[in-house]
C-alpha positions as CSV (number, residue, x, y, z in Angstrom):
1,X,-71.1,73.6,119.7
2,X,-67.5,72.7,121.4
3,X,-64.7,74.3,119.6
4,X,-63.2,71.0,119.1
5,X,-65.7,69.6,117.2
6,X,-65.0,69.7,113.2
7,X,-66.5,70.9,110.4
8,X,-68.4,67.7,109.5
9,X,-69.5,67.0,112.7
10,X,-70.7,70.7,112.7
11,X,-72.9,70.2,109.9
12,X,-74.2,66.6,111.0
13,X,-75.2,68.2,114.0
14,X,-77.3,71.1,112.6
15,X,-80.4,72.2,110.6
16,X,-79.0,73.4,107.7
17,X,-82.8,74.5,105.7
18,X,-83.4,76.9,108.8
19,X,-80.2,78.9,109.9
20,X,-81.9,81.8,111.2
21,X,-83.5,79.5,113.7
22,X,-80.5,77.9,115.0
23,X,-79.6,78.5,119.1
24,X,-76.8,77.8,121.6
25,X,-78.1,76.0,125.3
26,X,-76.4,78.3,127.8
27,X,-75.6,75.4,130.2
28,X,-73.4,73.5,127.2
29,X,-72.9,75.8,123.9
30,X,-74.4,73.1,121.9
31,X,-76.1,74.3,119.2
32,X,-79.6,73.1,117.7
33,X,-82.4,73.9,115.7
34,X,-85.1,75.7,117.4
35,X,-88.1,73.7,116.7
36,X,-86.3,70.0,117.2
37,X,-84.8,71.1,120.3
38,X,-88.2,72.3,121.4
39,X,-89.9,69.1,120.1
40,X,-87.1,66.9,121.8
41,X,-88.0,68.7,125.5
42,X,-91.6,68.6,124.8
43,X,-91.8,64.8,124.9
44,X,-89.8,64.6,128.4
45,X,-90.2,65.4,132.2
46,X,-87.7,67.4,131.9
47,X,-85.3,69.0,129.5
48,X,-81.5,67.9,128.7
49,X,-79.1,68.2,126.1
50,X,-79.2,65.0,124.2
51,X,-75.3,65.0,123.2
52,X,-74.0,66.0,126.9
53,X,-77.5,65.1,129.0
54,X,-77.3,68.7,130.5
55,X,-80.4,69.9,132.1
56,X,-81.5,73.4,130.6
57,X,-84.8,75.0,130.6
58,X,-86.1,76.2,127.3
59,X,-85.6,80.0,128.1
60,X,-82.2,79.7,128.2
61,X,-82.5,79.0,124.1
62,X,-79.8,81.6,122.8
63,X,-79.9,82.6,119.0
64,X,-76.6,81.4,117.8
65,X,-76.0,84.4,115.1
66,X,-72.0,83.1,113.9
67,X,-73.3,79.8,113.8
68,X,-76.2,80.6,111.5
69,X,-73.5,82.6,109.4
70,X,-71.0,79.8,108.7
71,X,-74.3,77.7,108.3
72,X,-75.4,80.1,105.2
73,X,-72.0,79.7,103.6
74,X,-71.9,76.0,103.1
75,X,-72.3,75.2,99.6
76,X,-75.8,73.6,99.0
77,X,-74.5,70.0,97.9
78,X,-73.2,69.9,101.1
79,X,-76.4,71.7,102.4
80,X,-78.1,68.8,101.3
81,X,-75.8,66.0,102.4
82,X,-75.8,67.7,105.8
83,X,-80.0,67.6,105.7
84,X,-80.1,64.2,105.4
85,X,-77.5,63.3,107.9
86,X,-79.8,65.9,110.2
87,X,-82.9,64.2,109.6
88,X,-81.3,60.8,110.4
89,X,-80.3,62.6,113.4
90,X,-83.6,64.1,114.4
91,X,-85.0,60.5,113.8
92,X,-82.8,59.4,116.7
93,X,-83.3,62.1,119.3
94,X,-87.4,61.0,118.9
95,X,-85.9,57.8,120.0
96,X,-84.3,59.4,123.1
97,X,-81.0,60.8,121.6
98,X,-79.0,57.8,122.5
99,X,-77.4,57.9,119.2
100,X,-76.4,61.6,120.0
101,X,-74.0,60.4,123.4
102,X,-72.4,57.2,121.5
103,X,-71.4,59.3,118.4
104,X,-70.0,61.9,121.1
105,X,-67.6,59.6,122.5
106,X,-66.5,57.8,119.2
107,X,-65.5,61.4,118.6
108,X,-63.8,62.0,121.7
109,X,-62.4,58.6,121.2
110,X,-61.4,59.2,117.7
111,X,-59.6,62.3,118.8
112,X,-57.4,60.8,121.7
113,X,-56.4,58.4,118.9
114,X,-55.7,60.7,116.7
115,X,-53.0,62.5,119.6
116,X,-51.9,59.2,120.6
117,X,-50.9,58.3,116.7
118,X,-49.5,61.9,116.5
119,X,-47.4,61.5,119.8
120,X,-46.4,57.7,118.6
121,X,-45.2,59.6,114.8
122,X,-43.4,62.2,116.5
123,X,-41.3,59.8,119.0
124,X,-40.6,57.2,116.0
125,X,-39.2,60.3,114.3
126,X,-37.3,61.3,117.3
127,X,-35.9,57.9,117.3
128,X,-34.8,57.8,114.1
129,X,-32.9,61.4,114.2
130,X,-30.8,60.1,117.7
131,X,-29.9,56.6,116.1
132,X,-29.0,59.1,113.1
133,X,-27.0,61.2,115.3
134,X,-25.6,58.3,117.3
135,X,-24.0,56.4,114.1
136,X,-22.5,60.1,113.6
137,X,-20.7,60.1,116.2
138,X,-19.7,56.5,116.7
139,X,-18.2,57.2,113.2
140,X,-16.8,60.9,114.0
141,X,-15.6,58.8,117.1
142,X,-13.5,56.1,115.1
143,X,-12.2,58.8,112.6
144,X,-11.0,60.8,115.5
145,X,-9.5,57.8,117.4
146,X,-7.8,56.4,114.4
147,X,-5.9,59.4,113.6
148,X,-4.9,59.7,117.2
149,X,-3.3,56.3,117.0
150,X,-1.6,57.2,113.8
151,X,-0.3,60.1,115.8
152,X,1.2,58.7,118.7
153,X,2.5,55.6,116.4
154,X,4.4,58.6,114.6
155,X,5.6,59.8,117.6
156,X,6.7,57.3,119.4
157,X,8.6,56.3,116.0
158,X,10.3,59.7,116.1
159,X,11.2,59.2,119.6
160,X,13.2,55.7,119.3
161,X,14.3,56.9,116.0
162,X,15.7,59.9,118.4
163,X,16.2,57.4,120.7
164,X,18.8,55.3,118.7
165,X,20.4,58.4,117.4
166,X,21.6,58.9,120.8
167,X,22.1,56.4,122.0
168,X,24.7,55.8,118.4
169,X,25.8,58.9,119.3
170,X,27.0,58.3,123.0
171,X,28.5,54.5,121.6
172,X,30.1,56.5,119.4
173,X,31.8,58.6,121.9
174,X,32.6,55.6,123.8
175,X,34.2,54.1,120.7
176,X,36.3,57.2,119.8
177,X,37.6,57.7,123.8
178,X,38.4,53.9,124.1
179,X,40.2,54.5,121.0
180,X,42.1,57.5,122.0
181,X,42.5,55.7,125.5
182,X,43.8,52.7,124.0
183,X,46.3,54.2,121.5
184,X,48.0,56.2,124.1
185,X,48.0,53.2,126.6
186,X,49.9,51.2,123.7
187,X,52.2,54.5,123.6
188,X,52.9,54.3,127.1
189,X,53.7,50.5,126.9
190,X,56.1,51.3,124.5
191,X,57.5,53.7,126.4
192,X,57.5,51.4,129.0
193,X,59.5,49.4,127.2
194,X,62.2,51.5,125.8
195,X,62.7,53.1,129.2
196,X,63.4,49.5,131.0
197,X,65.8,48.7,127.4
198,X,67.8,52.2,128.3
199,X,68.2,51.2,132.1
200,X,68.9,47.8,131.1
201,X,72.1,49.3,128.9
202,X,72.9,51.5,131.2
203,X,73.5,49.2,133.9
204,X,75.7,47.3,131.5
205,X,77.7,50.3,130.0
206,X,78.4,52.6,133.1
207,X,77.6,56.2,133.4
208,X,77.6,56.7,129.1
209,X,73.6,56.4,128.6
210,X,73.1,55.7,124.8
211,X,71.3,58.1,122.8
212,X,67.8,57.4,122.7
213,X,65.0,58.5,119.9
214,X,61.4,58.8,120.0
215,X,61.2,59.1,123.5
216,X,58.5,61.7,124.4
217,X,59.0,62.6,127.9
218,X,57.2,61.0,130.8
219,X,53.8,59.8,131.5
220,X,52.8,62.3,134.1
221,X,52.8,65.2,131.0
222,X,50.1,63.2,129.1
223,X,47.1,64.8,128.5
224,X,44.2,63.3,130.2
225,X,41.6,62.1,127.5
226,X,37.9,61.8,128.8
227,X,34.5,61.8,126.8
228,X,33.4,65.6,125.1
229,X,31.1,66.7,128.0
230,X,30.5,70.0,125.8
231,X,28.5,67.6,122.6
232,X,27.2,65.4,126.0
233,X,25.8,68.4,127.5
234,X,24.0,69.7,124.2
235,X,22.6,66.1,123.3
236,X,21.2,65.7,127.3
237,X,19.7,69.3,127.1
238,X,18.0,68.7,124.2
239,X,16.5,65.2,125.1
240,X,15.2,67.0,128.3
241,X,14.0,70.1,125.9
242,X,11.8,67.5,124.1
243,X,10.5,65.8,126.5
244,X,9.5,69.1,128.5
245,X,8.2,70.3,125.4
246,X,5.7,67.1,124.8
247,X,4.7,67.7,128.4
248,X,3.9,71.5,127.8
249,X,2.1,70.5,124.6
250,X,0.0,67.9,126.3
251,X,-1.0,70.0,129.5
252,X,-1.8,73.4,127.2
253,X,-3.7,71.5,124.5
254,X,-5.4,68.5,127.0
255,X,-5.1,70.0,130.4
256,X,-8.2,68.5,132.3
257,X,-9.1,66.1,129.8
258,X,-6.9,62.7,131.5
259,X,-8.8,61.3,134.0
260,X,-7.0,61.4,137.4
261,X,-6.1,59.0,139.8
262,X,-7.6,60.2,143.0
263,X,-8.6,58.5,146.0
264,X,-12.0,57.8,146.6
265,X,-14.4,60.5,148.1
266,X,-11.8,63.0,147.1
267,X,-13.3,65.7,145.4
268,X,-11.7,68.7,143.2
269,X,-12.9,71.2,141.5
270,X,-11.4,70.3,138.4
271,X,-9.5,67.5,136.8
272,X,-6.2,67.4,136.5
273,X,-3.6,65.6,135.7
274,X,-2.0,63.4,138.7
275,X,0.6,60.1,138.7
276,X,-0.6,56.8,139.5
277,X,1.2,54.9,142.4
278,X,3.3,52.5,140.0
279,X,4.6,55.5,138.6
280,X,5.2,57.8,142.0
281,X,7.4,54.6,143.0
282,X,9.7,54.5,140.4
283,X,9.7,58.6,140.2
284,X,9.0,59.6,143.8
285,X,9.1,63.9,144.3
286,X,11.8,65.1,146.1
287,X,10.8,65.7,149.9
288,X,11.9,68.1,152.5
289,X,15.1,67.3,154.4
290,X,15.9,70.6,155.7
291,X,16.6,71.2,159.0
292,X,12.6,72.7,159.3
293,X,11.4,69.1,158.5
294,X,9.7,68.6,161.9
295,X,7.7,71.6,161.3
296,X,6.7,70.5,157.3
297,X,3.1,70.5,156.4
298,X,1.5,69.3,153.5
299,X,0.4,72.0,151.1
300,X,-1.5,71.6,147.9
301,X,-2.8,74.7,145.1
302,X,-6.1,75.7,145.3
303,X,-7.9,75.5,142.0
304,X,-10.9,77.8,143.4
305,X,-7.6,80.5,143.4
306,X,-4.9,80.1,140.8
307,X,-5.2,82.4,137.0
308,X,-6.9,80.8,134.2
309,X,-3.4,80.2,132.3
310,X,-1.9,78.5,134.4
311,X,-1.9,74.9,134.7
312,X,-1.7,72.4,137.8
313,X,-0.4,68.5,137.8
314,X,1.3,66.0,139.9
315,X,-1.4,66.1,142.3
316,X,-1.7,69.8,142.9
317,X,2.0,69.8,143.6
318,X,3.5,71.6,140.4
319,X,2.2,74.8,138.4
320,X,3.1,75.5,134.7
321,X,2.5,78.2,132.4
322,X,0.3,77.1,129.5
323,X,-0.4,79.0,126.2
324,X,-4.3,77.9,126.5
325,X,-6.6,78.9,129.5
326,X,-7.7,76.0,131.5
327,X,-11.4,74.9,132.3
328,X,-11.6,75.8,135.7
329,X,-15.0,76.4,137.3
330,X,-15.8,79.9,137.9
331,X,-14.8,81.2,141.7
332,X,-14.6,84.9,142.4
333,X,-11.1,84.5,144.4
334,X,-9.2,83.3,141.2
335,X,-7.1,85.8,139.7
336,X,-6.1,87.7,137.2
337,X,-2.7,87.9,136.4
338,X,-0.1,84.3,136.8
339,X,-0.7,83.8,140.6
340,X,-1.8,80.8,142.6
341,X,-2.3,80.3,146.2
342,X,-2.4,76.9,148.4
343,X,-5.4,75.8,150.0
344,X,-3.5,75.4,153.8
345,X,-3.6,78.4,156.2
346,X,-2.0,79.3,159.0
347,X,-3.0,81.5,162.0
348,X,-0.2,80.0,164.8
349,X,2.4,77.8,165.2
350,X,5.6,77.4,163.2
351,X,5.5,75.7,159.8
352,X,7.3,75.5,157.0
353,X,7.2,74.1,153.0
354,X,9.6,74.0,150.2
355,X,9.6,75.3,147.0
356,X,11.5,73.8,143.5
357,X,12.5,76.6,141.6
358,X,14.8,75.7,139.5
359,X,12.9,74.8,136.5
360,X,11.8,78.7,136.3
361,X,13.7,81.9,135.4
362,X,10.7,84.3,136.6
363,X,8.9,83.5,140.0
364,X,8.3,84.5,143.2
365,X,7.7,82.5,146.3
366,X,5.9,84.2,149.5
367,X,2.5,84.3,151.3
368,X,-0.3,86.5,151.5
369,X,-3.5,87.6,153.5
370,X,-6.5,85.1,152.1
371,X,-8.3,88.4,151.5
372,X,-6.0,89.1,148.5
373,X,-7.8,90.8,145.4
374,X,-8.0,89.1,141.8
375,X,-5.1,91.7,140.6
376,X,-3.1,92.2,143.6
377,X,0.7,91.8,143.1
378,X,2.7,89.7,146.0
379,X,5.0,91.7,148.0
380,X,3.3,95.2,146.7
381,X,1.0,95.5,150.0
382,X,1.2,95.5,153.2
383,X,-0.1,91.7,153.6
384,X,1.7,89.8,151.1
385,X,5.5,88.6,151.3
386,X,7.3,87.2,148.7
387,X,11.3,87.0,147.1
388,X,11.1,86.6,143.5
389,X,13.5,86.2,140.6
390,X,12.6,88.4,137.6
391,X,14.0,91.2,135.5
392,X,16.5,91.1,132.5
393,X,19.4,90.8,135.1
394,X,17.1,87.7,136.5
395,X,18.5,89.9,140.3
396,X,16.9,88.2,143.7
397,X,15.1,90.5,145.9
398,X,12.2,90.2,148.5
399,X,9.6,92.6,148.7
400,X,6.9,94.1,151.3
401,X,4.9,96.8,151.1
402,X,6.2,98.2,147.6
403,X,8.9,97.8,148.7
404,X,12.0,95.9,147.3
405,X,15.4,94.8,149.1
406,X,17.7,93.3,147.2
407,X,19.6,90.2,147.9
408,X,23.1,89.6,146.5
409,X,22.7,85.6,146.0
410,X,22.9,83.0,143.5
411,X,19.8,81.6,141.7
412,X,18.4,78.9,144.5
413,X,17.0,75.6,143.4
414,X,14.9,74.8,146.3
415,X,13.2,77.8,148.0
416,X,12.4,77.1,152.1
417,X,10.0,79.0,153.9
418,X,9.8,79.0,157.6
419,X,6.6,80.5,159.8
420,X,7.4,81.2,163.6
421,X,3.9,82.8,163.9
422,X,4.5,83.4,167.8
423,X,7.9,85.2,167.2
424,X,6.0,87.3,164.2
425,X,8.5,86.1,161.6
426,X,9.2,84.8,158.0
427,X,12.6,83.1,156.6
428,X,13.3,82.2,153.1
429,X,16.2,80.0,152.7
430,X,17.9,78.7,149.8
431,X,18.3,75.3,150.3
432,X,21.5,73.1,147.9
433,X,23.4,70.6,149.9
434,X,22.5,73.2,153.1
435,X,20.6,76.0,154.3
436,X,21.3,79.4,153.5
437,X,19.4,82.3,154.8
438,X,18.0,84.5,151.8
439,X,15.8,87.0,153.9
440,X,13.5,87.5,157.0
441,X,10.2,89.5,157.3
442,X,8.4,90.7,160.3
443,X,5.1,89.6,160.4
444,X,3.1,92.4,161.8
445,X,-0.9,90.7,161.1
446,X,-3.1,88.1,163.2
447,X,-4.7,86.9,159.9
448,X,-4.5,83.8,158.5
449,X,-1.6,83.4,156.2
450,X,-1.3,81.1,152.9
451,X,1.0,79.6,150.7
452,X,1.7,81.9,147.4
453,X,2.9,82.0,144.1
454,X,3.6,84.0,141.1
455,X,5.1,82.5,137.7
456,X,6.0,85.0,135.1
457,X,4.1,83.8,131.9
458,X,7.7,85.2,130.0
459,X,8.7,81.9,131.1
460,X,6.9,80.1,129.0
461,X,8.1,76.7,129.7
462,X,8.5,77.3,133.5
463,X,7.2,75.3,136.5
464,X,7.2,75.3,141.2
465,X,6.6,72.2,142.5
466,X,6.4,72.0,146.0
467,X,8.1,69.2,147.9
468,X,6.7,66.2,149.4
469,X,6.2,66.4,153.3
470,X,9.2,64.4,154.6
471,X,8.8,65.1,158.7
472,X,11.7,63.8,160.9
């Protein structure tokens, strides 16, 4: 018999008096009783399983040894049960065994039933466990989003509370200067007034002035009085410190988690975070207005290449140090110490970008072969250029080839950098209210070169941004 066939059915199916004369049919493996299956044949044309109608000739009857085994090991009650379900069985296959092929597919049917009812169970279940895990998470969800909002409500609380503080503070100032201002004003009027008293006598008396008292000597050796820039200063300072700190905290802890304002069909490799066009308006970056202008170009950081602690915003315009490494997608250019490079290279031409630096103790500005390796150092081989600001004594020097020159300048806000690709040459300038010539390189390579960076992770809290394109 099948293997799929049960127990039961087994035993409903077979002679269970005569074991020893059970046999397989070598066409089907159905099993029957030697002298019934014999009989059955006998009283047709021509010979066919009467469960699957399979023709077989009678000398393919095959003893059926493990069947006749189990057989012998049924208990007799059930011996008997099974006997008379076998002679109500042999009393249909003298009728033709039509009983045999309906009972065959009630079984089959029976079984896909059975599959359909277990596959139904198992999906119900698997229904139940996702509306389980989905009211999970819808609460997880509200938990999460309700402390949030508590969060920020405290925090923007803090914040006006800090905001009134200062703002008391600086009326406070005011009040104490107008004070000041107005006390010696009244000082002066009186002065005034004593002084046009002693001409008026004098005029009167001749050449004998009277003697005056209180007078404190003229006007011109008061003290000026202003506001106390020193307690200005440290209040400013520390309401930028906050707010650069908030920004820090957001980028390290959420960086790639805001959704970003892009336009459409622009794809990056990573979200970041970027400012909407209501908010460039009112806070637009500062652009180029050098003297290169006309030969500006728009350069952006390329996420594929920039170190895994380091953090882009502002529309791929500014890099910060974070505490956290950020998700970026693996690329085998990105590095492995705080370096970034720009996606834009140049081959000919002139062109030129600048560079803020001045919200950074520790960086270096410079370009570099786009065959640089993960751990190469800018300005420590023979095609990478760079001037940098680092050290304890925070001294300005450029570097090429391992080489380092120093540069006896002042700490530049805005670094300029200016490709004449035919005349083989680099400028940096730093740039203030003009242009001042930090160093020049000669360029000695017919590679593409790129944009690059390096920001010492010492400085924490330091950033580049590179400057709008503003063309003339």
């Amino acid at each position: 018999m099948e293997a799929s066939l049960d127990l039961q059915q087994l035993r409903a199916d077979l002679d269970l008096k005569r074991p020893c004369c059970l046999v397989r049919l070598a066409v089907c493996s159905h099993s029957f009783c030697r002298p019934c299956i014999t009989a059955c044949c006998e009283a047709k044309r021509s010979a066919s399983c009467p469960l699957c109608r399979e023709g077989f000739e009678l000398k393919d009857l095959r003893p059926n040894q493990e069947l006749a085994l189990l057989v012998s090991s049924i208990p007799r009650e059930e011996k008997e049960k099974e006997l008379k379900r076998q002679e109500e069985l042999e009393l249909e296959l003298d009728r033709g065994g039509a009983w045999g092929s309906q009972s065959s597919a009630e079984g089959e049917k029976e079984e896909e039933i059975g599959e359909i009812s277990k596959q139904l169970e198992m999906t119900e279940e698997t229904i139940c466990l996702l509306g389980k895990d989905l009211s999970k998470t819808k609460e997880y969800t509200s938990q999460i989003k309700s402390q949030i909002t508590k969060d920020c409500c405290c925090m923007k609380k803090y914040i006006e509370r800090q905001g009134r503080s200062t703002l008391m503070f600086f009326e406070q100032q005011q009040q104490a200067t107008q004070q000041k201002i107005e006390e010696t004003i009244d000082q002066l009027c009186a002065e005034v007034n004593e002084l046009t008293d002693i001409k008026a006598q004098w005029r009167r008396t001749g050449n004998n002035l009277p003697e005056r008292d209180g007078y404190k000597g003229s006007p011109l050796t008061t003290d000026k009085i202003t506001l106390d820039e020193e307690k200005i200063n440290v209040v400013t300072s520390a309401a930028e410190d906050l707010k650069k700190q908030l920004e820090m905290l957001l980028l390290e802890k959420y960086s790639g988690q805001f959704p970003t304002e892009e336009p459409p069909g622009l794809h990056q490799e990573t979200r970041v975070c970027s400012l909407s066009s209501e908010s460039a308006t009112k806070n637009p970056e500062p652009g180029m207005s050098s003297q290169f202008s006309q030969w500006a170009d728009d350069v952006t950081f390329d996420l594929t290449r920039i170190y895994q602690c380091l953090v882009i915003t502002t529309q791929n315009r500014k890099v910060m140090v974070s505490s956290y490494p950020s998700d970026y997608e693996p690329s085998p250019k990105r590095f492995c110490i705080s370096q970034v490079m720009c996606s834009q290279g140049f081959s000919t031409g002139c062109h030129s970008w600048e560079v803020i630096t001045k919200d950074s103790d520790g960086w270096a500005v410079g370009v570099a072969h786009e065959m640089i390796g993960e751990r190469d150092k800018l300005g420590r081989s023979e095609h990478y250029w760079c001037v940098e600001r680092v050290g304890p004594k925070k001294q300005l020097s450029a570097w090429h080839r391992d080489r380092e020159t120093l540069l006896n300048r002042e700490k530049p806000l805005k670094v300029g950098v200016f490709l004449e690709l035919q005349k083989k040459s680099m400028s940096f300038y730093s740039i203030r209210d003009k242009e001042m010539l930090l160093h020049t390189f000669e360029i000695n390579t017919s590679n593409p070169l790129y944009p690059a960076f390096w920001l010492y992770s010492l400085d924490r809290n330091g950033s580049l941004t590179i400057s709008h394109t503003n063309r003339r």
